[in-house]
N, C-alpha and C positions, 0 to 999 in steps of 0.2 A: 504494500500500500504506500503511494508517496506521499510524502512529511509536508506538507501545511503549516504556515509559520503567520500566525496572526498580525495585524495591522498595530502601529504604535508601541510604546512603551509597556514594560512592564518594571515591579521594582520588589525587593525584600529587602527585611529585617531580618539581620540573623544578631543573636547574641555571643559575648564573650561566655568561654568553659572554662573549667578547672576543671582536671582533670586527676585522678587516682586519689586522693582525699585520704592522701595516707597508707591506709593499709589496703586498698581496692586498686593495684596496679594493672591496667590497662583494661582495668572492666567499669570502674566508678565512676560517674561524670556530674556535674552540676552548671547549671545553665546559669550566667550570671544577668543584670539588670544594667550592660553597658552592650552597644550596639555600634555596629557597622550598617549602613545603609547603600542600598550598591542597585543602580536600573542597567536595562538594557532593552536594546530595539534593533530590528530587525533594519540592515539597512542594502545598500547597492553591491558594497565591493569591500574589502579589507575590514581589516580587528582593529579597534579601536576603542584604547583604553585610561580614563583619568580620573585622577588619585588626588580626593582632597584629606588633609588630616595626617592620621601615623601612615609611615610610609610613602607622603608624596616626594616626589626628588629622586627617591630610591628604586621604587618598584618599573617594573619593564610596563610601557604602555601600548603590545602588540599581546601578538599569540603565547607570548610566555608570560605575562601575570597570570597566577592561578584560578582568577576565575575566569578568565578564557580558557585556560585549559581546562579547567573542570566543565565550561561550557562544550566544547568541543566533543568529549568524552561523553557527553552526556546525548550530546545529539547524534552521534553515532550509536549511541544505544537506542533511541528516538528512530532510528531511520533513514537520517539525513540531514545533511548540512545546511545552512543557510548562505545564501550568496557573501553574507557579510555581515557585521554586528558589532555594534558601539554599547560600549558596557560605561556607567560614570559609578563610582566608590567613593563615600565619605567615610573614611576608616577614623573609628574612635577607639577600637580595642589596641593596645600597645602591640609593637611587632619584635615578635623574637624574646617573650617573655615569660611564655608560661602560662597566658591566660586564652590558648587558642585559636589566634589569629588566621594561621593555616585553615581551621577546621571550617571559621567563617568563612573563609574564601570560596573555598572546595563547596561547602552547601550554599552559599551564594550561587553559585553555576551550575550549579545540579537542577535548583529551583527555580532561576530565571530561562534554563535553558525548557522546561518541562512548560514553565510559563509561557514562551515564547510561539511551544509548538500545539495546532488546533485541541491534540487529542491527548498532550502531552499527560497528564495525570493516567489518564488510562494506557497508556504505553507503558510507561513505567510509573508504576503505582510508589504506594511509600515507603512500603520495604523494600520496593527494588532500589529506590532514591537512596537507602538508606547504605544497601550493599553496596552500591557505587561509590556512594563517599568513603562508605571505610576501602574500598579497593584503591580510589585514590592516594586516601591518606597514609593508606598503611596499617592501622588500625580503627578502631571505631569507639575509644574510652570517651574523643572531645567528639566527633560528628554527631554522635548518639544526642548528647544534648542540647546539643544547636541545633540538630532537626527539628525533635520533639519537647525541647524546655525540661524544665524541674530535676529532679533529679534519679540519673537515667543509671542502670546496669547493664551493659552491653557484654553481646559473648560472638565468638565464631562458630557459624558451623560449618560443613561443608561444602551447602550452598552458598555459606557468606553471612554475612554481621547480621546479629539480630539484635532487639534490645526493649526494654519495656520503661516506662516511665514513672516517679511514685511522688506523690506530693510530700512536701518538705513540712514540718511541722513550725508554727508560725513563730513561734521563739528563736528558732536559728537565724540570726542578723551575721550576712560575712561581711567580712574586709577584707580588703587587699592591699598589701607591702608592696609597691612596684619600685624597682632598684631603674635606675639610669643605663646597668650595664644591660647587655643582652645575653641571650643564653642558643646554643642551639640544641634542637632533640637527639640529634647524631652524636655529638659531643658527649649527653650527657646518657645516653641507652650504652656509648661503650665503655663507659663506666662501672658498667654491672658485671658481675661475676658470673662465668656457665653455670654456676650450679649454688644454691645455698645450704646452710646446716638444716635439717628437716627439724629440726626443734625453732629457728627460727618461721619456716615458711607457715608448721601448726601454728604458733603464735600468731602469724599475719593474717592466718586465713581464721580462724576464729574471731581477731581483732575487725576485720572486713564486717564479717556477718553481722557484731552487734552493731557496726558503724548504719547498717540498713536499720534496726530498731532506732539507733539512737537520732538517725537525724529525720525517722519520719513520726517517732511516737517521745521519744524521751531522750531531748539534749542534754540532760544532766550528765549523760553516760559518752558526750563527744570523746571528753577528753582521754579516755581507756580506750575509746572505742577507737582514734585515730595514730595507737600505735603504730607504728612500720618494721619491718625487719628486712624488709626485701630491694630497696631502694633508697631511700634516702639517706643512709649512712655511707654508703657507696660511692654518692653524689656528693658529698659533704666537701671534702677534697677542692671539688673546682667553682664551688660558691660559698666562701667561705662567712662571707655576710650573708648570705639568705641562711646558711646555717647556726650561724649565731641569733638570727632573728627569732628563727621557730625555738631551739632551745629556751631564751631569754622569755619569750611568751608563755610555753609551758609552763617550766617553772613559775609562772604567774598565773597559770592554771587556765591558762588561755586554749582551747583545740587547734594548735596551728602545723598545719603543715608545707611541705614545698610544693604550688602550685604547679600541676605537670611536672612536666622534666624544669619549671625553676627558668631564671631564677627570682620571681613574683614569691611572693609568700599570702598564702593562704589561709584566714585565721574565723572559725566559725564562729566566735562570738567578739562582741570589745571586750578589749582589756581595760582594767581601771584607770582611771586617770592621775595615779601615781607613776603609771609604767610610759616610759621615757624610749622613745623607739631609735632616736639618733635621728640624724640627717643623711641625705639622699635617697630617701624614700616618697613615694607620691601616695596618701593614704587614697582609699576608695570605700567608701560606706555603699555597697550594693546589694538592693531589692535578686530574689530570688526569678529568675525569669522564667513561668511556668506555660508559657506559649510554646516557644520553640521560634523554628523561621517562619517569617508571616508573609506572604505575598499577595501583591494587590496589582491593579490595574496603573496607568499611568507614568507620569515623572515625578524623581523625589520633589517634596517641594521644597519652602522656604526652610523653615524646621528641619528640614531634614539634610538638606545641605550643608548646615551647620556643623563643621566638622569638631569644633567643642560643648557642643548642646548634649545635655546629659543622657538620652535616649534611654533612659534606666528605671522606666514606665514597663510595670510586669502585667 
């Protein structure tokens, strides 16, 4: 059947993720309430791409920003190319930090390309959207939650990522510790060891489970619950101020751990206001984002172009 590519503009919202939450490595995810806004339209001829907010200056404005390529990828799942397509990106979530910037991108162009095409939802439904992104990404711990919002559990199967969604219990308030440096995922996965002490991995896979009671029935239990064994000591080594950060907050009884691969730090609740965090830090008090990616018809607007406007409306 050939591919159909609708008239005008379409556009999404995808949110920032955190990702592993401590002891749930590569399965735990959390949608957060900071956003990237990103349209695109069908046009004559050539890729065409522009980048307001984190990331402008840097990123490739052709076929190599990732969400043209996740667009690309996507349309050939779809059936068919388009002659050509102009994508605009107001990036708010920080790049190369640990709160999933990658992930947004990648479901940015999975959803505008589905958007783009007549029958696109029915071509590729939502779990296929969802396999796709984790085949891009690599894994599905941050797509998981930037698809579907709140906070997600994702797994592989043989067909490919699956994952379900569970509401956050209204007590959990995050933050987030954004460092100035940046971190990459490559960097910090060859950090891990092939194999762990099976007394640590029980500990982390017990520590995982209650973290699903605790952040969807009972936050008192974050802080046992966000144990790690399997990663973050690992990691400690080459962000040695994100590692200082999460220790210094525990110790204050805070549930904090290294957002993703870092090096962002991630802290489920505030700390008291005796606790002195240092400089070079960027804090962020963010709402839990229990939408997911939201797509609609048109050009971003005013609002929405605003590449420092808080988009952190859940």
């Amino acid at each position: 059947m050939p591919t159909t590519f609708v008239s005008g503009p379409v556009k999404v919202r995808v949110p920032a993720t955190s990702a592993n939450l401590g002891p749930g490595f590569d399965a735990l995810g959390l949608a957060l309430g900071l956003h990237d806004d990103v349209a695109a339209e069908v046009v004559p001829d050539g890729v065409r791409v522009t980048v307001t907010g984190e990331g402008a200056g840097e990123l490739p404005d052709d076929d190599a920003h990732l969400v043209a390529r996740a667009m690309r990828a996507t349309f050939d799942a779809l059936g068919g190319q388009p002659p050509g397509f102009a994508v605009e990106c107001v990036n708010r979530i920080p790049q190369a930090r640990g709160l999933g910037s990658s992930s947004a991108a990648i479901v940015a162009g999975v959803q505008l390309a589905r958007a783009l095409v007549v029958d696109g939802d029915t071509r590729l439904d939502d779990a296929g959207a969802l396999r796709l992104a984790a085949e891009i990404e690599g894994h599905p711990d941050n797509v998981a939650p930037c698809l579907l919002g709140g906070f997600t559990i994702a797994w592989t199967e043989p067909s490919g990522a699956r994952a379900v969604s569970l509401a956050v219990d209204d007590r959990v308030r995050p933050m987030v510790f954004v460092p100035e440096e940046r971190g990459l995922t490559a960097v910090a996965r060859a950090a891990l060891p092939g194999a762990v002490p099976h007394a640590d991995a029980a500990l982390t896979a017990g520590r995982a489970a209650l973290l699903v009671h605790a952040l969807t029935a009972e936050p008192a239990l974050l802080l046992p619950a966000t144990v790690d064994r399997l990663h973050q000591d690992y990691r400690a080594e080459g962000m040695p101020g994100t590692s200082a950060l999460v220790g210094a907050l525990r110790v204050a009884g805070v549930a904090a751990v290294v957002s993703g691969a870092g090096p962002t730090v991630l802290a489920l609740s505030e700390p008291g206001p005796d606790f002195s965090v240092g400089t070079g830090w960027r804090i962020l008090r963010l709402a839990i984002d229990v939408h997911g990616a939201r797509v609609a018809r048109g050009r971003l607007g005013h609002a929405e172009r605003d590449p420092v406007a808080a988009g952190r409306k859940s």
